[in-house]
N, C-alpha and C positions, 0 to 999 in steps of 0.2 A: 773192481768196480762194484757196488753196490746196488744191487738189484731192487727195482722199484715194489716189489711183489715178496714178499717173505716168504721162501720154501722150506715147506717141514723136512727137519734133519731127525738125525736118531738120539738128540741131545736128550729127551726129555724119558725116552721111552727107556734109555742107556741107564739113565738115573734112577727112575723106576725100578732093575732090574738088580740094582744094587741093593735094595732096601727088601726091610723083613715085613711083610703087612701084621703082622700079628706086634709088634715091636714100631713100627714108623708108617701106621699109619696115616699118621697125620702130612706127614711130607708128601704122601704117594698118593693120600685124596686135593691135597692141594694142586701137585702139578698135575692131575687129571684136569680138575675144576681152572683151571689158569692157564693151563698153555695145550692139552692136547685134546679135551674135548669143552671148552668153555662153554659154546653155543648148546649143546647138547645135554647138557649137565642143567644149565638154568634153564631151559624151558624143561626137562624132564621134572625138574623141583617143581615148577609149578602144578604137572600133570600129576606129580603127587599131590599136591594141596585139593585136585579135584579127587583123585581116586577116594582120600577119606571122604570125601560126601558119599560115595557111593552106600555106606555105612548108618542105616535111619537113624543109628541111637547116636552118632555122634554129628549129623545133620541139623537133626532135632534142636542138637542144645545150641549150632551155632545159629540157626534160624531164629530159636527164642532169644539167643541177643541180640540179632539184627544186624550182625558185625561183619555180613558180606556185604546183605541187601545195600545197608543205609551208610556204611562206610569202607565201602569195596578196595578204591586205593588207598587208604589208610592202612587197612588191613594187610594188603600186601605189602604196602612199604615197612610196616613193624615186624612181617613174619623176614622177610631179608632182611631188615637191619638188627635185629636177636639173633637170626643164623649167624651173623655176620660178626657180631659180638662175641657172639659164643666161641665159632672157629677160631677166627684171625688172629687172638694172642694166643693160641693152642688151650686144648681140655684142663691141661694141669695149672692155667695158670690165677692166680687172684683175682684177675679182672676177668677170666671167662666162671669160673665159679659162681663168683657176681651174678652174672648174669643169670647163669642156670639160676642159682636160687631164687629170683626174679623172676624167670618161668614160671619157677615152681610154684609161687605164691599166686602169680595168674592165676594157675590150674589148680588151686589149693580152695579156691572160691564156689569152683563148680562141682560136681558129682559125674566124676566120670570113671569109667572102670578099665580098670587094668588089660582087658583085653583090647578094649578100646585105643588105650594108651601103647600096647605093645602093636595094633595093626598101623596107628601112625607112624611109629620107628620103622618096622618093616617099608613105608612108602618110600622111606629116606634112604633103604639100604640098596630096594630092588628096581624101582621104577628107572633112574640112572642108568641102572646093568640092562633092562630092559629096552629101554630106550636106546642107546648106544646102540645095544645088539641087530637092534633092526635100522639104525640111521647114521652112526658112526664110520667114518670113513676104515676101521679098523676094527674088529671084534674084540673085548675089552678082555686082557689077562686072567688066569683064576686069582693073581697074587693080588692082582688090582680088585678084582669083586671080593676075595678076600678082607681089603683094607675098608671097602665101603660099610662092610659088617663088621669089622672090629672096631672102627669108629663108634658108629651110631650103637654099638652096643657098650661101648663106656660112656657114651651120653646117655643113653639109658639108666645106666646104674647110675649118676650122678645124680638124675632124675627120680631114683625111686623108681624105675619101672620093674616090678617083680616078674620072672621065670622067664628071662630070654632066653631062649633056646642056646642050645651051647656051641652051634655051628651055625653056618650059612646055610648049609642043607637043610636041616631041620627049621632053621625058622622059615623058607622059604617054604616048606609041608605045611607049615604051620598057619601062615599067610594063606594058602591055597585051602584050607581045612576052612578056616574063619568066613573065608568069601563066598565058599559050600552052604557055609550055614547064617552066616550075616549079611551079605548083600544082596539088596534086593529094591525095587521103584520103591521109594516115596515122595510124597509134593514137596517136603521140607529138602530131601536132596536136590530137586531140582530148582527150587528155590533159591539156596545157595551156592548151589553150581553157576546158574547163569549171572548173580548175583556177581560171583568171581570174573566170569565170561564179560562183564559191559564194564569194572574194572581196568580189564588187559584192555578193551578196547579204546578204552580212556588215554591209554598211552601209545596208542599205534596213530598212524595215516587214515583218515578218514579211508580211503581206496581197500584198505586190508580188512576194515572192519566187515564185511560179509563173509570174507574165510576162517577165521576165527576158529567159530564150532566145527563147520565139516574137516580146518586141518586138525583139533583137536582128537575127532573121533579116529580123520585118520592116521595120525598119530602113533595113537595107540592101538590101534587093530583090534579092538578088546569090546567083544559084541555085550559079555555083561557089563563092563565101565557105563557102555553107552546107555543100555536099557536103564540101567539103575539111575543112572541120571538122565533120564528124558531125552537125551540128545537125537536130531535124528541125522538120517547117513545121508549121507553127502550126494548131490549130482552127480551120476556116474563119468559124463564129461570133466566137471569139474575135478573128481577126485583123481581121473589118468594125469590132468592139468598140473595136480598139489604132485602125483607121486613122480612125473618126469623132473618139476623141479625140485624135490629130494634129491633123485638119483644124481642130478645133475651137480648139487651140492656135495654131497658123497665123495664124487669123483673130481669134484675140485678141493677136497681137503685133505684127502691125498698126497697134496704136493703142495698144497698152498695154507701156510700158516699165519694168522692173523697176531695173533698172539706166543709167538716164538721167544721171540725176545721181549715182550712187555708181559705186566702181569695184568689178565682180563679182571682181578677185584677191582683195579687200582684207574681203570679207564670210568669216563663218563654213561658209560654204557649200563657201569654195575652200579657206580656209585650215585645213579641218580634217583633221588628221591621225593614226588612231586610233592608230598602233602606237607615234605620237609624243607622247604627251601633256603631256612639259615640254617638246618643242622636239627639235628636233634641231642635231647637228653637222655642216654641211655637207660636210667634208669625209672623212664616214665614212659617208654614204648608198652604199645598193648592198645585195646580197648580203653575207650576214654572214661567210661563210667566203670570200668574196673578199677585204673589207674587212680582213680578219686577216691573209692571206694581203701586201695590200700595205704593213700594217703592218710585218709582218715583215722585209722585202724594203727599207722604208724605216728601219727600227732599224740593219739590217745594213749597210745603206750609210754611213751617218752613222757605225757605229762602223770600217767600213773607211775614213773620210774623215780619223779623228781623229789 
């Protein structure tokens, strides 16, 4: 008989254990991202998108485009449909190269620096492990944090990002070194932080939109995340409120798998994109006055080619 309830088995984690993270990582961050921590994985992505603001120099530049404030869901439906691009045919293949280089020419417009560039990699490798670690119904492998760092470190290099560290360990020092000495309040952080924040709210229940920032901060337990972007702490009712239904959740994933047998990219949950609603063009995700901008730039070459 078929039980109404999908209870997590050892299928995913069996498979996991078969694989080399230095070698397949891309299998081993998919079935994490799909079937054994999907929920955890996507809002953790997001907490990264906030931790870079944390960062004034690279707040700054997205404040002066305006690219949270004034097109907040835009912005998040491009930053998941280019992850999504990039992943989903795997690193090696023509239609993710595509893409990255399409990235590349984004970032190719602005002045941004290398360390900059290498603390946003690090959001992509740790924040996940991080997360998980404190909300996971299971504490996450070294083979699995492993794969999360050998990924994003070959997108890296695809990217042009120089001097990633040559372990996990060390970029994680590395990470910890930079936030020592780069984050810190500015109004452009919070700017764009909350900018992001009335975004996510855009796609929730009227009812959830006041928990928002206090589950954010508690979230991540992270008294500099917070400070550096204006957030403040939460109701102390309220936050026993947020952490009993954590724990609560926790201990029903445990046993109960939502996504066992289905893949979580492939449901309405991941694949929905408000600002997209026939679809989009993938090679004109971005910022809408960039996207013009490389139009332009690309007409003008082809007619100086002719």
């Amino acid at each position: 008989m078929k039980l109404p309830i999908p209870l997590r088995t050892r299928r995913w984690d069996d498979e996991i254990a078969r694989l080399d993270p230095e070698r397949d990582y891309e299998a081993i961050v998919y079935a994490l991202a799909n079937h054994v921590f999907p929920f955890e994985i996507i809002v953790a992505m997001e907490i990264a998108q906030l931790r870079t603001f944390t960062i004034p120099s690279i707040s700054k530049l997205l404040h002066a485009t305006g690219q949270y404030e004034h097109e907040g869901p835009k912005r998040l439906d491009d930053t998941k449909a280019i992850l999504n691009e990039i992943h989903r045919p795997g690193l090696e293949s023509r239609a993710s190269r595509e893409m990255v280089e399409h990235l590349n020419r984004i970032h190719g417009l602005y002045r941004i620096s290398n360390d900059d560039f290498l603390y946003t990699l690090s959001t992509f490798v740790f924040d996940p492990i991080l997360f998980i670690e404190k909300w996971g119904h299971r504490a996450m492998t070294e083979k699995e944090k492993d794969a999360f760092y050998f990924l994003y470190r070959r997108l890296g290099e695809l990217m042009h990002i120089r001097d990633v560290p040559e372990s996990r360990a060390a970029f994680f020092a590395w990470r910890q070194d930079y936030e020592r000495r780069a984050q810190r309040y500015a109004r452009e952080n919070e700017a764009v932080a909350r900018g992001l924040l009335v975004a996510v709210q855009g796609l929730l229940p009227p009812a959830l939109v006041p928990y928002i920032e206090p589950a954010v901060v508690l979230l991540t337990g992270d008294d500099g995340f917070r400070a550096a972007l204006g957030l403040r702490e939460p109701d102390p009712g309220l936050a026993r409120f947020l952490r009993a239904l954590l724990a609560a959740y926790r201990r029903a994933t445990r046993h109960v798998s939502l996504y066992e047998h289905r893949d979580f990219g492939e449901t309405e949950i991941y694949s929905y994109y408000p600002t997209y609603p026939s679809g989009y063009d993938r090679l004109r995700l971005g910022p809408t006055k960039v996207i013009e901008i490389l139009a332009k730039k690309g007409t003008a070459q082809a007619v100086a080619g002719e």
